[in-house]
C-alpha positions as CSV (number, residue, x, y, z in Angstrom):
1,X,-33.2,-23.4,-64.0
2,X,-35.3,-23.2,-60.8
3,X,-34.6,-26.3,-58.6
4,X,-36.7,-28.3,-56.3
5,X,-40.2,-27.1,-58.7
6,X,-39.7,-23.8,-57.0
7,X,-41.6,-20.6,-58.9
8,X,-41.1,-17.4,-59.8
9,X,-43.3,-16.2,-57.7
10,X,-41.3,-17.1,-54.8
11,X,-38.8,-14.6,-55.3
12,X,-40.2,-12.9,-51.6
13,X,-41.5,-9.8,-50.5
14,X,-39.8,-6.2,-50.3
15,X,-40.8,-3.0,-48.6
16,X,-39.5,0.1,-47.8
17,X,-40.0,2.0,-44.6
18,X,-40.5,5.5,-46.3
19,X,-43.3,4.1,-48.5
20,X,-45.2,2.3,-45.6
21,X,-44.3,3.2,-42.3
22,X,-46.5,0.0,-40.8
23,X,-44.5,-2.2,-42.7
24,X,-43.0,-3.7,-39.3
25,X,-46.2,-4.3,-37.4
26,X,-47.5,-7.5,-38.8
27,X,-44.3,-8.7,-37.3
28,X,-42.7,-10.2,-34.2
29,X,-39.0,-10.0,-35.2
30,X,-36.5,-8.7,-37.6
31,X,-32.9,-10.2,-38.6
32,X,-30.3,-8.2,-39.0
33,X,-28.2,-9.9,-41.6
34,X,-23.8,-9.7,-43.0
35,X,-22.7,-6.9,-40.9
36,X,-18.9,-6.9,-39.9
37,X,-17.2,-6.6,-36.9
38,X,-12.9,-5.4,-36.4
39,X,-12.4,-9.0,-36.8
40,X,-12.8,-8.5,-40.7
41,X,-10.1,-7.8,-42.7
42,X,-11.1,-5.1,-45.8
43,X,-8.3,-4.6,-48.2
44,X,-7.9,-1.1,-49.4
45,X,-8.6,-1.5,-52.9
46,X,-12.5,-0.7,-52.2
47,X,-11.0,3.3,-52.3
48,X,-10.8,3.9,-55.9
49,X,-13.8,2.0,-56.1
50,X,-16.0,3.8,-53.6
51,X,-14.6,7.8,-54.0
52,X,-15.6,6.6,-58.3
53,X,-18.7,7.1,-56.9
54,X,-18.2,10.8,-55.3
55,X,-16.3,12.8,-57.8
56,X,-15.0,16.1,-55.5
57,X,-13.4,13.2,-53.6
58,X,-12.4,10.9,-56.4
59,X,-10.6,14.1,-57.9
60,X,-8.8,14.7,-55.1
61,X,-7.5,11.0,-54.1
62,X,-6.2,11.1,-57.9
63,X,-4.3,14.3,-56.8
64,X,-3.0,12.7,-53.7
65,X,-1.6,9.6,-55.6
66,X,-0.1,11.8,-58.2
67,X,1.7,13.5,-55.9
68,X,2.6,10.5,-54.1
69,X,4.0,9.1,-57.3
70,X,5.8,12.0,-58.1
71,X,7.7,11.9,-54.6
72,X,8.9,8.1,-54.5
73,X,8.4,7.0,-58.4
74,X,5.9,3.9,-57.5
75,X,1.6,4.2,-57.0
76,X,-0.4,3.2,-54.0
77,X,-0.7,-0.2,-53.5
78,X,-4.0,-0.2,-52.1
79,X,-4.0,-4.0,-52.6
80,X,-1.3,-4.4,-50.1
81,X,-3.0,-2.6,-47.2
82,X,-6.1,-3.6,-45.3
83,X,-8.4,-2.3,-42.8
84,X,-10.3,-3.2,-39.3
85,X,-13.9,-2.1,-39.2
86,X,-14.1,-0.1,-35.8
87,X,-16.7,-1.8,-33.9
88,X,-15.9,-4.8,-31.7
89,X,-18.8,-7.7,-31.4
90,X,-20.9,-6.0,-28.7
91,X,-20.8,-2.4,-30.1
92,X,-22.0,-3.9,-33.4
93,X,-24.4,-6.4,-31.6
94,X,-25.6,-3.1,-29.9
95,X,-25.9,-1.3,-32.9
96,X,-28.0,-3.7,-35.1
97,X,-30.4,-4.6,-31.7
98,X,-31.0,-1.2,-30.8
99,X,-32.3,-0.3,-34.3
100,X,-34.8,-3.4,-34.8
101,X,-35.8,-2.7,-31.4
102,X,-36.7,1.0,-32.5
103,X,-39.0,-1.1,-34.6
104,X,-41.1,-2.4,-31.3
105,X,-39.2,-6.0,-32.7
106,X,-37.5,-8.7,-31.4
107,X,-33.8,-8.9,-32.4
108,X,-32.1,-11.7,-34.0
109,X,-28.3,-11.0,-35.3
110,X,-26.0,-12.2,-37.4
111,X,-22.2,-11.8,-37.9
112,X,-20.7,-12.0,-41.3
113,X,-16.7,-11.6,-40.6
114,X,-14.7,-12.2,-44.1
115,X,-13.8,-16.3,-43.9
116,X,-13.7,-15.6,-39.9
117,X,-15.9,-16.8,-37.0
118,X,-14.2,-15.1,-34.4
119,X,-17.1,-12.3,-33.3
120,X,-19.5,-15.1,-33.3
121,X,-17.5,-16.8,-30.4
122,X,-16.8,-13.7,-28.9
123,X,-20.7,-13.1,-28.3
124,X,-20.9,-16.4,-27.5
125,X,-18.7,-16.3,-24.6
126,X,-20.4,-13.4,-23.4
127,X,-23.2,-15.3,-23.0
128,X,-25.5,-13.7,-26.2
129,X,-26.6,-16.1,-28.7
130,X,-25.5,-15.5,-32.4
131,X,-25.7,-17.8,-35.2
132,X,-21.7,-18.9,-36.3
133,X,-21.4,-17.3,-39.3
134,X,-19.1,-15.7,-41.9
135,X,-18.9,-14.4,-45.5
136,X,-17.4,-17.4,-47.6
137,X,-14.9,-15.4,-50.3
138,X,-14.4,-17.4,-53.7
139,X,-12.2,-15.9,-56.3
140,X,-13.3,-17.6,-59.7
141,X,-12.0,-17.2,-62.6
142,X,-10.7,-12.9,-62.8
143,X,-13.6,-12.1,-60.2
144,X,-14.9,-12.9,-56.2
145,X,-18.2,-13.5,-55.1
146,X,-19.0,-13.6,-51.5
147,X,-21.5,-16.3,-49.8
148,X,-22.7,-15.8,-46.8
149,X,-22.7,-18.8,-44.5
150,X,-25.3,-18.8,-41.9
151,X,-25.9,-21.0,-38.9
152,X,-23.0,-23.5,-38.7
153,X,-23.1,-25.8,-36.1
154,X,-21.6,-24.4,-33.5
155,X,-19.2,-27.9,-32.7
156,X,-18.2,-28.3,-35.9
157,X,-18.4,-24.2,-36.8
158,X,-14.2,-24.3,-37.0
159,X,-13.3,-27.2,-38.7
160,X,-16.0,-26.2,-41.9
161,X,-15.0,-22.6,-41.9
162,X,-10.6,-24.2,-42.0
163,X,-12.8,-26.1,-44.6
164,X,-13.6,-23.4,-46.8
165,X,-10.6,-21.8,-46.5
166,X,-8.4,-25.2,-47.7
167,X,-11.2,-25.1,-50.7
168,X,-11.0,-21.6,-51.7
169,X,-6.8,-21.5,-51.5
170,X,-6.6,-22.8,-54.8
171,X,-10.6,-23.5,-55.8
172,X,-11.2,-26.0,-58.1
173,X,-14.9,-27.0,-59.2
174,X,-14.2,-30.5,-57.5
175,X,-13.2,-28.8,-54.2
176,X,-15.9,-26.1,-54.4
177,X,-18.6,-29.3,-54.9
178,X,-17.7,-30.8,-51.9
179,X,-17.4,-27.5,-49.7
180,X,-20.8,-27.1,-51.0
181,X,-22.2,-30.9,-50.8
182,X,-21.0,-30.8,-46.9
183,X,-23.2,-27.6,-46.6
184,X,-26.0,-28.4,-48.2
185,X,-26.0,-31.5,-46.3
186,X,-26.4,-29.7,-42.6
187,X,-30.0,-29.0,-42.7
188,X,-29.7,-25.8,-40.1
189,X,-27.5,-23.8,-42.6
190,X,-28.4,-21.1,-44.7
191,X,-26.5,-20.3,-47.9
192,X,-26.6,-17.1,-49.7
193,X,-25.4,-15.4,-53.0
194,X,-24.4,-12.2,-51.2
195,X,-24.4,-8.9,-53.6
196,X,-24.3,-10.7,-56.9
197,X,-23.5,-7.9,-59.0
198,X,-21.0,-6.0,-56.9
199,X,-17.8,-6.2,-59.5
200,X,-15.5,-6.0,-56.2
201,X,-12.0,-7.0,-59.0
202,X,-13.2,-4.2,-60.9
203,X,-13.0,-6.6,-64.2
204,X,-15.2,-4.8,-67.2
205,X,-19.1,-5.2,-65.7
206,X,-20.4,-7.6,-69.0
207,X,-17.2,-10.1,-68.5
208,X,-18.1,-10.1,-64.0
209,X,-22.1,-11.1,-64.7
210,X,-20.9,-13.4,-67.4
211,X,-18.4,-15.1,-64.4
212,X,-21.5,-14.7,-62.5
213,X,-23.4,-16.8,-65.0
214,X,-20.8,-19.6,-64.9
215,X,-20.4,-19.7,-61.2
216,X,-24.5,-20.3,-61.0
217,X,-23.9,-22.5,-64.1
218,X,-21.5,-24.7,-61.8
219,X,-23.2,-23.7,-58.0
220,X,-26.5,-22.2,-58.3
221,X,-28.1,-25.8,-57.8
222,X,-26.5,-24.8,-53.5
223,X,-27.9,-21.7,-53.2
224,X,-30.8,-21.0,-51.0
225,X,-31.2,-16.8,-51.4
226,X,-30.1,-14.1,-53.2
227,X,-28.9,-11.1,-51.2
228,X,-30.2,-7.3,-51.8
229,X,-27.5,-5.6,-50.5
230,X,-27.8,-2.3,-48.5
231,X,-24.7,-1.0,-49.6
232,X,-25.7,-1.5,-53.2
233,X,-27.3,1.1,-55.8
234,X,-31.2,0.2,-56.3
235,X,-30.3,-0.8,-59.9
236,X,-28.3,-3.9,-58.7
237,X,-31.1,-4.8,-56.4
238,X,-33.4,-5.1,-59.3
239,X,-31.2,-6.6,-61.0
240,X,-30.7,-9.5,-57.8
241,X,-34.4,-10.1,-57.9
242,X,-34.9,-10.9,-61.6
243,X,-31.9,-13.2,-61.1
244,X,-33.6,-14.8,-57.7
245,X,-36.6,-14.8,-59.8
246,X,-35.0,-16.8,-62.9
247,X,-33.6,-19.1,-60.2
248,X,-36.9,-19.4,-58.2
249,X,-35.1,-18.6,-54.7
250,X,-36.2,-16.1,-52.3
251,X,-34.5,-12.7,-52.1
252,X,-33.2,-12.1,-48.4
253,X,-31.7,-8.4,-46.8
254,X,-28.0,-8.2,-46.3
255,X,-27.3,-4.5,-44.8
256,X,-23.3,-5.1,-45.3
257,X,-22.8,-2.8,-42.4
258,X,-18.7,-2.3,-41.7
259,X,-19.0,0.7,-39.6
260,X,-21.8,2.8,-37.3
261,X,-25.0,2.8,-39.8
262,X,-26.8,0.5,-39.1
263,X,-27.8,-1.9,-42.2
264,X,-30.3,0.0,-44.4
265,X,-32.5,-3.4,-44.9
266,X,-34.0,-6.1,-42.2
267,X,-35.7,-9.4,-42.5
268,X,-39.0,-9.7,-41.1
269,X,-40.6,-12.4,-39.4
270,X,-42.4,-14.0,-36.7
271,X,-40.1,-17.0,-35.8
272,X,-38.2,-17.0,-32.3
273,X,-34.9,-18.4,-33.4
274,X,-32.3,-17.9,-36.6
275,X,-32.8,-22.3,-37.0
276,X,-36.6,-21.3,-37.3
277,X,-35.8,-18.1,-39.3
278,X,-33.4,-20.7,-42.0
279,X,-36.0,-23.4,-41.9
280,X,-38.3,-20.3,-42.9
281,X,-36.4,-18.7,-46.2
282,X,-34.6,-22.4,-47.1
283,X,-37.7,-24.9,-46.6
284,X,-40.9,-22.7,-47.0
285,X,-39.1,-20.0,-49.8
286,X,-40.8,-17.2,-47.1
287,X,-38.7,-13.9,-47.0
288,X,-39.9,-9.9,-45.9
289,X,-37.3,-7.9,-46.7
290,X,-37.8,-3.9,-45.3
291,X,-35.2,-1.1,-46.6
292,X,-34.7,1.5,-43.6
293,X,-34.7,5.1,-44.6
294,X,-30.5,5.3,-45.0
295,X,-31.2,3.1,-47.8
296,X,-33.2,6.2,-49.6
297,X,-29.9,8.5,-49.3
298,X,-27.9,8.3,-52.6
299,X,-25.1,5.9,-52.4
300,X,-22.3,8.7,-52.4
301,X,-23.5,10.5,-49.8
302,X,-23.5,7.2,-47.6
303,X,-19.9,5.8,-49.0
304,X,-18.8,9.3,-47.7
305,X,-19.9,8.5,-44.5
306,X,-19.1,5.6,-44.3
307,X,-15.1,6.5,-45.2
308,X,-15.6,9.2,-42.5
309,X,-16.4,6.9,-40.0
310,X,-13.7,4.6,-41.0
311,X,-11.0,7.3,-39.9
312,X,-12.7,8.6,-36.7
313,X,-11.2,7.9,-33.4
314,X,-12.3,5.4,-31.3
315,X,-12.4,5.0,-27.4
316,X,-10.6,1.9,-28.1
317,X,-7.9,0.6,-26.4
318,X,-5.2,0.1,-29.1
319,X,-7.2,0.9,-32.1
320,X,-8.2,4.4,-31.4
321,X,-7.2,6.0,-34.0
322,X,-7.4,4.9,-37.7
323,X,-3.8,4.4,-38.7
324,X,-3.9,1.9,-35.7
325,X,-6.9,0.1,-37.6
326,X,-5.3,0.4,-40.8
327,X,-2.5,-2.5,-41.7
328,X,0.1,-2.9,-44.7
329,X,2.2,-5.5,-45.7
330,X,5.8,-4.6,-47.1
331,X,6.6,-5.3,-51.0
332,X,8.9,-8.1,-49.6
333,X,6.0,-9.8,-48.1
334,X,6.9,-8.8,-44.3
335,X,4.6,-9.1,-41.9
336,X,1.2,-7.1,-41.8
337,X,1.7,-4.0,-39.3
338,X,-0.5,-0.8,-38.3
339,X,0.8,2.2,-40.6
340,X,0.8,4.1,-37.1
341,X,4.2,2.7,-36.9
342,X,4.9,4.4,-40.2
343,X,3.1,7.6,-39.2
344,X,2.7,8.0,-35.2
345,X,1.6,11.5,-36.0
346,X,-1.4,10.5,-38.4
347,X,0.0,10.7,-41.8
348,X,1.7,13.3,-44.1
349,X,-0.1,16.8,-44.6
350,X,-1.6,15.4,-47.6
351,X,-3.4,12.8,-45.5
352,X,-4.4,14.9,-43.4
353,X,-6.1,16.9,-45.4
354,X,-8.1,13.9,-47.3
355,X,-9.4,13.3,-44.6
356,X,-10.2,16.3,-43.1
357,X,-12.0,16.5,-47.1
358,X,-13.8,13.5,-46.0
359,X,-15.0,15.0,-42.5
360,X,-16.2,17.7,-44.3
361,X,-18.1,16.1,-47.1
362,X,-19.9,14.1,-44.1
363,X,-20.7,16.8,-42.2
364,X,-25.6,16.6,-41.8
365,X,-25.3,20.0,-44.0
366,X,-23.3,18.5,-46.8
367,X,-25.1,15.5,-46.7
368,X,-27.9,17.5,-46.8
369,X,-26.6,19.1,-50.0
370,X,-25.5,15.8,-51.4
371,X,-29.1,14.5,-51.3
372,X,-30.6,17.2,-53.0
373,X,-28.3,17.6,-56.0
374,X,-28.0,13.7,-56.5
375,X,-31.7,13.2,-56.0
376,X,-33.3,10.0,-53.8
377,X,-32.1,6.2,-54.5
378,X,-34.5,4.7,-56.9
379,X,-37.1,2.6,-55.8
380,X,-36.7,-1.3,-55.4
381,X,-39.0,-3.6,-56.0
382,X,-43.3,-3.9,-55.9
C-alpha cells in the first residue's frame, strides 16, 4: 500500500540520453549514485551468474571447471573466494565527476561499499565531501536484497553501519525494525531498495519476487526509493517502476559501477548538496533519472567488459595485478589471502587462456559484433 497518501504518479521521471540529447540542460547537477570502490568485497559466485548471460564464455567457464574437477575430484567454490574492485576512492571519485562534468553539471557522489564506509572517509580525509554511505546487505529467508544507505551522519556514521552489521548477523524482523526505526528517524538519510529484482542467491526467479513481496510486506513501510539499476536488463527496470509505482515512492538511478564504466544512469537536479538532494527524493517524492548511452549496449556485451576490466593490471601498488585483487578462504576456514600466493605466475594455462577469451571478447570490434547480433537494450520507461 502507498504510505504517507503518496500517488502513483509519483513514481519520478526517466530519460535516456540517446532519445533526447538535452535531457541534462534543464539542470544544474547530477548524482552519481552505488558505485564501489577496492574497499568492497564481491564474492565470486556472481561468475556463473554473469558469463549465463554470454554463452561462448559461459561454455567455456563450464569447460574450465570440468577440467578442474576432473584433476582434483571437487568443483570451484566460487563462494569461498572474493574480489576487490580495482579503483581506489579518488580514481572512482574521478571517474563518476569527470563523466557528469561531460554533462556541463555539477557533481555530487556517492559511495556504496558492501556494509563498509571506509572510501567515504577516505575522501573525506582528503578533504572532498561525500555523503557516508554504504550498501546495507540483508539475507532473508533463501535470498539478499541490498539497501543502499545514504547520508549518515558523519559522527555517528560507524557506530549505525557496526549497527547494521550486529542486525543483519542473524536478522530477525525485531532486529531489522529497529535498524530501520533508528534510520528512519535521522531525517538527512536516504533509504533505498537497490535492484529489487536482481536474484543475486540464484533461488528459482517466482520464489526471489515472492521473498521480495514479504520483505516489503514486513519493510516497505522504511523505504524511500526504488533503484533502477544500470547493471540491470531494461526488463527489471520496468519491472522496479511498476513496483515503485504500487508503492507510490519515487524511482532513483543506481549505476552499480565496480569497475572503469562509469554508471550508465544519473540523478538530475538543481540542488547544491546530497542533504538537499535527500530532502528532494524523500520529502518532495522529486526524482530525474537519465540512462547514459552504455546503458543502450546489451547487457552481455557490458558484463564482458566489465570481467575484462576486473583482470586488467593496475598501476597499483600491491594490487596490480588481478590475482593480487582476488582473495580465497581455505575449506578449513583459514584466513582470506590473495590467490597470487597460490599462483605468482598468474594462474594455470587454463586461466590464462579464460582470460585472454575475456580480453578478446572485450576487444571495440567484438563489442561491436556483440551489439549487432544481440540487438539494442530495450527501452525503459515514458
Amino acid at each position: 500500500m502507498p504510505k504517507h497518501g503518496r500517488h502513483l504518479e509519483s513514481a519520478g521521471s526517466v530519460s535516456a540520453i540517446w532519445r533526447n540529447p538535452k535531457a541534462a540542460e534543464p539542470y544544474s547537477t547530477g548524482v552519481s549514485l552505488h558505485s564501489h570502490t577496492f574497499h568492497s568485497r564481491e564474492y565470486l559466485d556472481f561468475i556463473p551468474r554473469v558469463l549465463g548471460r554470454v554463452p561462448p564464455a559461459d561454455r567455456l567457464r563450464q569447460w574450465l571447471e570440468n577440467r578442474h574437477s576432473d584433476r582434483t575430484d571437487k568443483g570451484v567454490r566460487y563462494s569461498a573466494a572474493f574480489w576487490r574492485p580495482p579503483l581506489n576512492p579518488h580514481a572512482a571519485y574521478e571517474l563518476e565527476a569527470g563523466q557528469i562534468r561531460s554533462l556541463g553539471l555539477n557533481p555530487l557522489v556517492a559511495f556504496t561499499d558492501h556494509d563498509d564506509l571506509e572510501a567515504c572517509a577516505d575522501m573525506c580525509t582528503l578533504g572532498i565531501e561525500v555523503p557516508y554511505s554504504l550498501e546495507w546487505t540483508i539475507p532473508f529467508r533463501g535470498t539478499v536484497f541490498h539497501i543502499g544507505v545514504f547520508n549518515l551522519p558523519s559522527s555517528e556514521a560507524r557506530s549505525l553501519a557496526a549497527a547494521m552489521a550486529r542486525s543483519t548477523a542473524n536478522p530477525t524482523h525485531e532486529l531489522l525494525t529497529e535498524m530501520f526505526t533508528e534510520l528512519e528517524a535521522l531525517p538527512d538519510v536516504l533509504i533505498v531498495l537497490n535492484h529489487p529484482y536482481s536474484n543475486e542467491e540464484r533461488v528459482e526467479r517466482p520464489v526471489h519476487v515472492r521473498l521480495l513481496a514479504e520483505f516489503l510486506r514486513l519493510c516497505g513501510s522504511w523505504m524511500h526509493a526504488i533503484e533502477l539499476n544500470g547493471l540491470q536488463p531494461a526488463a527489471d527496470n520496468r519491472e522496479a517502476m511498476q513496483l515503485a509505482a504500487g508503492l507510490g515512492l519515487p524511482v532513483i538511478s543506481g549505476g552499480d559501477r565496480h569497475c572503469r564504466e562509469p554508471n550508465a544512469n544519473l540523478n538530475l537536479t538543481n540542488v547544491t548538496s546530497f542533504t538537499e538532494f535527500v530532502h528532494e527524493v524523500r520529502y518532495e517524492h522529486v526524482s530525474h533519472v537519465l540512462f547514459m548511452p552504455q546503458y543502450r549496449d546489451p547487457i552481455p556485451a557490458r558484463y564482458i567488459e566489465f570481467i575484462w576490466h576486473a583482470v586488467q593490471n593496475y598501476d597499483f601498488v600491491g594490487r596490480k595485478r588481478w590475482v593480487d585483487r582476488v582473495f580465497y578462504t581455505s575449506e578449513d576456514g583459514a584466513i582470506a589471502q590473495p590467490i597470487s600466493a597460490l599462483w605468482p605466475d598468474g594462474g594455470p594455462r587454463l586461466v590464462r587462456w579464460f582470460v585472454a577469451w575475456v580480453e578478446f571478447l572485450a576487444t571495440p570490434h567484438m563489442r561491436g559484433t556483440l551489439r549487432w547480433a544481440l540487438g539494442e537494450q530495450g527501452e525503459i520507461g515514458a
